[in-house]
C-alpha positions in Angstrom: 0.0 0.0 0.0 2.9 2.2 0.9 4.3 2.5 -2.9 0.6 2.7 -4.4 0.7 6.2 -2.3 4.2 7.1 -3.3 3.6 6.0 -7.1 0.1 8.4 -6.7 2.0 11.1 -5.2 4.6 11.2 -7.8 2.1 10.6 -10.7 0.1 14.5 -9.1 3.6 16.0 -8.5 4.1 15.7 -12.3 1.0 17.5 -13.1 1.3 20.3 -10.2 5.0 21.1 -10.6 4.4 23.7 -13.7 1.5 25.1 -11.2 4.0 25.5 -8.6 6.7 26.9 -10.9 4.5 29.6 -12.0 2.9 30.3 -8.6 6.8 30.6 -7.2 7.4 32.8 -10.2 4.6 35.1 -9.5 3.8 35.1 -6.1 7.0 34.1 -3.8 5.1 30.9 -2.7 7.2 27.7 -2.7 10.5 29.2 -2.6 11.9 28.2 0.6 13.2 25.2 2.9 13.1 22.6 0.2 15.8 20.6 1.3 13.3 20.3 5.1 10.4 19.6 2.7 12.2 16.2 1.4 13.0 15.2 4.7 16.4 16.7 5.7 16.0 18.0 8.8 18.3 18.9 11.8 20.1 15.4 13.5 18.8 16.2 16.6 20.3 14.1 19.5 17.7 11.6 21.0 15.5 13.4 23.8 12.6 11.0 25.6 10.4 13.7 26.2 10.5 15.5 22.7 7.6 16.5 21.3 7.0 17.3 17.4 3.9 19.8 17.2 2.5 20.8 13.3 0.7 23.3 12.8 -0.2 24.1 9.1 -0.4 27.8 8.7 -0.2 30.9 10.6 -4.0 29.9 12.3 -3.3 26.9 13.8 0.0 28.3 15.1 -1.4 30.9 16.6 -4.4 28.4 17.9 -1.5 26.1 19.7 0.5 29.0 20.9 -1.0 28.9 24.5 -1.2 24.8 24.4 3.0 25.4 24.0 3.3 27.9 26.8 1.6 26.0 28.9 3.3 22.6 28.4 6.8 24.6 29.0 5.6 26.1 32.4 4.0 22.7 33.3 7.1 20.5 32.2 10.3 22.5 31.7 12.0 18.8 30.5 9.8 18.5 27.5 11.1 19.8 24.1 8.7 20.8 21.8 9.5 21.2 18.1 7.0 23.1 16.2 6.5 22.7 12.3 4.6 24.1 9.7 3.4 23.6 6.2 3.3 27.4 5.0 5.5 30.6 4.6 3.5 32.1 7.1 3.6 29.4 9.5 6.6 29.0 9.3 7.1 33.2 10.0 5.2 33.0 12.8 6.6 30.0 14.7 9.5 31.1 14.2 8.6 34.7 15.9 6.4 33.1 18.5 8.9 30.3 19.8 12.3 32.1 19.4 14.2 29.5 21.4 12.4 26.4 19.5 13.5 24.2 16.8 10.9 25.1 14.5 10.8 23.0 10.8 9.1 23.1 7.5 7.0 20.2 7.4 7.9 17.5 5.2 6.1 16.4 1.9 4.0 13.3 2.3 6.5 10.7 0.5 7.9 7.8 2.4 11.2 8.2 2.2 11.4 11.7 3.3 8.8 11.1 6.1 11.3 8.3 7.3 14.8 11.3 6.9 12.4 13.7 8.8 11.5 11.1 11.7 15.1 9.5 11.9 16.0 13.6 12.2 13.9 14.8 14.8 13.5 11.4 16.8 10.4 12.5 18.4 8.1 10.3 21.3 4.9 12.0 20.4 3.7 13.8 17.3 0.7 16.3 17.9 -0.9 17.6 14.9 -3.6 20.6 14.8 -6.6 20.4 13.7 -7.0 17.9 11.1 -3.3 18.4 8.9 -3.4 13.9 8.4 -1.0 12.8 5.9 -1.2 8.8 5.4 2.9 8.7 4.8 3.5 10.3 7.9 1.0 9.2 10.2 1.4 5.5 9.4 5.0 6.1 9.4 4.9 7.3 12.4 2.8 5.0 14.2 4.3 2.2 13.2 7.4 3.3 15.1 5.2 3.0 18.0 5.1 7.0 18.1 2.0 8.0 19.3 -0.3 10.7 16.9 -2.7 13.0 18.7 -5.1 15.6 16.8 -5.4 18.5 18.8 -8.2 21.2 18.0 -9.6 18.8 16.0 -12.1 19.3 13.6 -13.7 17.5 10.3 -16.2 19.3 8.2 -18.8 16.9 6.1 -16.6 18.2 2.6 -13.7 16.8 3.9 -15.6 13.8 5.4 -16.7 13.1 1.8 -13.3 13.4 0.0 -11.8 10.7 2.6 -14.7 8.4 1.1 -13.2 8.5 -2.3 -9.8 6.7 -0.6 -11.9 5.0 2.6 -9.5 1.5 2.7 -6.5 4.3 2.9 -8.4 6.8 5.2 -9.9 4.3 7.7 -5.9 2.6 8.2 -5.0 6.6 8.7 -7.3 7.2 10.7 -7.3 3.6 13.2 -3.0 4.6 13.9 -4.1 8.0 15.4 -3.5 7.4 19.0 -6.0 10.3 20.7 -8.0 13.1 19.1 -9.3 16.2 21.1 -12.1 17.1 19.1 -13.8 21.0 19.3 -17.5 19.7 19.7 -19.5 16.4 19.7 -20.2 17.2 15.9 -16.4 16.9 14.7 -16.3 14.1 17.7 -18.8 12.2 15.4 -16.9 12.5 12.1 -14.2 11.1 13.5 -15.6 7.9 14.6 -16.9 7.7 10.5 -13.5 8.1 9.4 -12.2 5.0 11.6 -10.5 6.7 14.7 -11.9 4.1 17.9 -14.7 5.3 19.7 -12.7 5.1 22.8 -9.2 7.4 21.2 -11.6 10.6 21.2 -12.5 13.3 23.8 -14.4 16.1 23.7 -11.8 19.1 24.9 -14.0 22.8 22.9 -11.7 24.7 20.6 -8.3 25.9 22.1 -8.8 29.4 20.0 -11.1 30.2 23.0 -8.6 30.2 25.3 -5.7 32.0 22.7 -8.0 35.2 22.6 -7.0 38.1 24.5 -9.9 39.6 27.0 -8.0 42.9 27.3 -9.0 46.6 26.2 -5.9 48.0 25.8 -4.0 46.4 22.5 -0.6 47.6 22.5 0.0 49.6 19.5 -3.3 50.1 18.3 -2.7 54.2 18.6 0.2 54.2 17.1 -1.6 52.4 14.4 -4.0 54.4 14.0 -1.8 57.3 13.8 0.1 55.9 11.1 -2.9 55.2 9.0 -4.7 57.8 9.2 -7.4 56.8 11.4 -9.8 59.1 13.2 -11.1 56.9 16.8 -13.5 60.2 17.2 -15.5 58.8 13.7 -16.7 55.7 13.1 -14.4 52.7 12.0 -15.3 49.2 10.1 -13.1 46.8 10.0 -13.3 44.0 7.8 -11.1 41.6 8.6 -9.9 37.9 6.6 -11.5 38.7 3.4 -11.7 36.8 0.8 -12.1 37.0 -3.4 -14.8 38.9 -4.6 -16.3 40.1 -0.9 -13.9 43.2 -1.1 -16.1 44.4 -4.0 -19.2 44.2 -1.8 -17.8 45.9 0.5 -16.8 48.9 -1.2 -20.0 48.8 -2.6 -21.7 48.6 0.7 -19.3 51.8 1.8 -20.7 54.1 -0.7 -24.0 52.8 -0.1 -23.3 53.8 3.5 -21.5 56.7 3.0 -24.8 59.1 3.0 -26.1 58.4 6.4 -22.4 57.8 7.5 -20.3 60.7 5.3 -17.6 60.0 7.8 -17.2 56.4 8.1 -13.7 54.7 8.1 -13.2 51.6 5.9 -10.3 48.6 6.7 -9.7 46.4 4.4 -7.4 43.5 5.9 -7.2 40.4 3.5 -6.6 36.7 4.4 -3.8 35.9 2.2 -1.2 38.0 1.4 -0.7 37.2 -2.0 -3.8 39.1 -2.4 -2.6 42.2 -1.2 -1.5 43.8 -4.6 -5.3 43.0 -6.0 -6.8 44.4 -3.3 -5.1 47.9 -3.3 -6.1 48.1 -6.9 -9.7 47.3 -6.2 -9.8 49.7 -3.7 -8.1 52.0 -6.6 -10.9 50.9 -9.0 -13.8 51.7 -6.9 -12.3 55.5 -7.0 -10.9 55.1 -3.2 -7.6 56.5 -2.4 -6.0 53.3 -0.8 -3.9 53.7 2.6 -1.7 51.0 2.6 -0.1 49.7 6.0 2.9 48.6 4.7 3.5 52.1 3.3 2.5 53.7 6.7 4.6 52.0 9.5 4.9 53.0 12.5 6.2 56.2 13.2 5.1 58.0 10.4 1.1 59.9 10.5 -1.0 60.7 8.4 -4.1 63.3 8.5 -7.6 61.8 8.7 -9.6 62.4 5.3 -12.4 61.1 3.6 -12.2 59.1 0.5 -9.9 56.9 1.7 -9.7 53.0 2.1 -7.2 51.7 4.3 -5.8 48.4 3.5 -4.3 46.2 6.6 -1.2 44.3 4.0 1.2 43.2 6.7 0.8 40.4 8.8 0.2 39.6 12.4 -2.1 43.3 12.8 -5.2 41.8 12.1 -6.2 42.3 16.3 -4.7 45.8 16.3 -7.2 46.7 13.3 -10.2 44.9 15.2 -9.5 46.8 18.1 -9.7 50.2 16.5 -13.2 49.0 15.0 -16.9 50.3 15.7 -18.1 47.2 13.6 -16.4 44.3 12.6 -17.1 42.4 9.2 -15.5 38.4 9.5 -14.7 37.6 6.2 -14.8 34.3 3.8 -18.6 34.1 4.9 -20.5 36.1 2.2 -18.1 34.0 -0.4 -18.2 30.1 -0.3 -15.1 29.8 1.5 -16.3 28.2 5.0 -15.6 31.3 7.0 -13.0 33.0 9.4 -12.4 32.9 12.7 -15.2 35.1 15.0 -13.5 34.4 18.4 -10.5 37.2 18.5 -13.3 39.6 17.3 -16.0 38.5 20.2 -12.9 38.6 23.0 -12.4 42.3 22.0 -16.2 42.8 22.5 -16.5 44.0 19.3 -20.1 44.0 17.4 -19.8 41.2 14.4 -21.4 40.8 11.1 -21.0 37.7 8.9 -21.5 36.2 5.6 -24.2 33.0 5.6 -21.0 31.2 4.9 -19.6 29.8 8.3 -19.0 26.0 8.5 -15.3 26.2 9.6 -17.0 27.7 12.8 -20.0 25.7 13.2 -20.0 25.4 16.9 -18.4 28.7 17.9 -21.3 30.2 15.4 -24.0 28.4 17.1 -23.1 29.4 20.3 -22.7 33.2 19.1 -26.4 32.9 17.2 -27.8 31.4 20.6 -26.1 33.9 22.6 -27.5 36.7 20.4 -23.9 38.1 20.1 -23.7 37.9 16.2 -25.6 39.6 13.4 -25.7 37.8 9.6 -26.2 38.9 6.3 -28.4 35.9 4.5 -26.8 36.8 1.0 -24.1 35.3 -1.2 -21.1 37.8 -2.8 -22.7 37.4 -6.2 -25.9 38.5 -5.2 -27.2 41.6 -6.9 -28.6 42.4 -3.2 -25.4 41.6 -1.7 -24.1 44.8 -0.7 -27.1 46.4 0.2 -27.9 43.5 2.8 -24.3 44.1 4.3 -24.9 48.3 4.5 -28.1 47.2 6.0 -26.4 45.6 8.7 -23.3 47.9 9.4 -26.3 50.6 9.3 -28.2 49.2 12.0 -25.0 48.9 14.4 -23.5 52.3 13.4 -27.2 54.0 14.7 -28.1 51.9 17.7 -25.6 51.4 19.6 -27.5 50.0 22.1 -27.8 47.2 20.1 -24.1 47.1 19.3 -22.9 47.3 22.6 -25.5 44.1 23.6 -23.9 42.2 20.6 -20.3 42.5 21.9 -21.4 42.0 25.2 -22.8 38.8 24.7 -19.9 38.0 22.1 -17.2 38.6 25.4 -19.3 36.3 27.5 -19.7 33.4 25.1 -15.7 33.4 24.9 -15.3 33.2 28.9 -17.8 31.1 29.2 -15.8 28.3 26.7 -12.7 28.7 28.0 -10.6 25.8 29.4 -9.7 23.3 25.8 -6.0 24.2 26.4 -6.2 22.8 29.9 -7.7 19.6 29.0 -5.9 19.1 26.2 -3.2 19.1 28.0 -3.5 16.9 30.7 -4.5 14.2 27.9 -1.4 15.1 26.0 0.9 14.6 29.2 -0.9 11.4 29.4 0.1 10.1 26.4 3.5 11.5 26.6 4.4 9.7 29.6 3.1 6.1 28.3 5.0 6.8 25.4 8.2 7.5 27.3 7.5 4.0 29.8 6.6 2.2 26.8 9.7 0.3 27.0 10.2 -0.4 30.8 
């Protein structure tokens, strides 16, 4: 089974390396670390309480960042190595956990799965969220090192693609020694996909825990300074956007603009490679477009109107929300399965959203139940799309009553979940010490 995976893998490889080419070429993607991505990674010396924790992208580190803190404080002896799949994973690892090995994950081909693991040597593997690769994991397991899925979560699209290779998925899935699932849904899936009944727990989702409760964001004035941005007048932010929902939103501006003539428009993308698109958007739709990365700190600019400021640097996203009156989560008016809601709700910050919110099925349910969320019921290609969306934003902007109830609610939802990272780690400890008394 192990070459019928390899031979696959090679067979795509051949079609998606002129992709890849091109998408280095143009976009910067791809570049880096390729000697760690087939396997050659640092001979570290063998350590029995080393722990190899992957995060994919810049998300899910951030999501695991407390979860690592924690496990330090609790068990200075433990030496967690931290990998990730992305450039800007890999970025910020690398500036959360200074003193860590952190590694570019490797691609999903046996014989660099077995360099990476003869490498790193580690006693438990902890993966976030759901980043399962059958090379690795089997790999792994068959070692007799123990995989864990923390954060987990499984939506029903991805449920459906491990259908099309079940024989291969349900092998995966039976060597993953203990998942931490975010709700009793995802719990669910997991049990259909072949992880035993008895290898999953229940933990909420650790992002609960990685929000920040306080006010005061360091840096936020001298952002706002920088860009431009007037606290005395209304500010929306709309934060993680994706394709196409920038275009409603400019649209819902200037629908805005004549009960608001002094609204404040951010702009912060999800990926960055969409950064240069955006700006000329916001160029398009006759805005003057502020960019961040042209207005660092230091440097201020005089409030005006007909601007659009466009957040294009990375790791600001909270600053912006915390300058915000109303706060748009992005990926949700288009198909794309949403963004995270949580940072926004810690920062008790009003939120509007797309119909568009699977990757946050529970922590949406909980926010619609807590009446702490307001959501537009139209796609990005609807001809009603921006009105519905100025329709909302107007309502906040006016009653702020309402607002304030919204983020409220929104703060208490967050305290009220708090705790995954706790859990997750005494289960993880758990397994970690088995793993190190497997042999006595």
């Amino acid at each position: 089974m192990r070459w019928l995976v390899d031979v696959v893998y090679h067979l795509v490889a051949v079609f998606l390396t002129p992709v890849i080419a091109y998408r280095a070429l143009t976009t910067g993607k791809y570049r880096r670390d390729w000697g760690q991505r087939r396997g050659n990674m640092p001979d570290l010396p063998s350590h029995p309480g080393r722990v190899w924790v992957h995060a994919v992208s810049l998300g899910e580190v951030n999501a695991v960042r407390m979860l690592i803190e924690a496990w330090q404080a609790k068990s200075p002896d433990v030496e967690i190595v931290v990998s990730a799949t992305t450039d800007t994973g890999i970025d910020r690892a690398r500036q959360l956990f200074p003193k860590l090995t952190v590694i570019r994950y490797p691609l999903d081909i046996s014989r660099f799965v077995v360099r990476a693991l003869d490498g790193i040597k580690p006693t438990l593997i902890v993966l976030v969220e759901l980043e399962v690769w059958y090379q690795f994991v089997t790999l792994a397991a068959g070692r007799g090192i123990p995989v864990a899925i923390v954060n987990g979560r499984l939506s029903e699209r991805s449920l459906r693609r491990f259908a099309w290779i079940r024989p291969l998925a349900r092998r995966m899935f039976a060597s993953i020694a203990w998942v931490g699932a975010q709700d009793e849904t995802y719990a669910e899936r997991f049990r259909r996909v072949g992880v035993p009944a008895d290898r999953i727990a229940v933990t909420g989702s650790m992002k609960w825990d990685t929000t920040d409760l306080s006010d005061n964001i360091p840096g936020r004035h001298d952002l706002a300074a920088a860009m431009g941005i007037d606290l005395s007048r209304p500010v929306w932010v709309c934060g993680s956007t994706g394709p196409g929902e920038e275009r409603v939103i400019l649209k819902a501006r200037s629908l805005l603009r004549a009960e608001h003539p002094g609204l404040q428009v951010v702009i912060v993308p999800r990926k960055p490679e969409r950064f240069n698109e955006v700006a000329d958007t916001i160029r398009r739709a006759g805005c003057t477009c502020v960019r961040r990365s042209e207005s660092p700190d230091g440097t201020k600019l005089t409030p005006s109107e007909g601007r659009v400021m466009l957040g294009d640097t990375m790791g600001e996203l909270r600053k912006f929300y915390s300058l915000a009156n109303v706060v748009f989560v992005g990926r949700t008016i288009a198909a794309m399965g949403g963004s995270d809601m949580m940072e926004v709700a810690a920062l008790a910050k009003p939120i509007v959203v797309g119909p568009h919110t699977e990757n946050f099925a529970d922590s949406m349910q909980q926010l619609v139940d807590g009446r702490a969320i307001r959501i537009v019921h139209s796609e990005v290609e609807a001809p009603d799309a921006a009105t519905q969306l100025a329709r909302a934003i107007d309502e906040l902007l006016k009653n702020r009553e309402v607002a304030r109830t919204l983020a409220t609610n929104a703060r208490e939802i967050v305290v009220r979940n708090r705790g995954a990272v706790q859990r997750t780690l005494e289960s993880l400890s758990e397994i970690l010490h088995r793993a190190q008394h497997s042999d006595s």
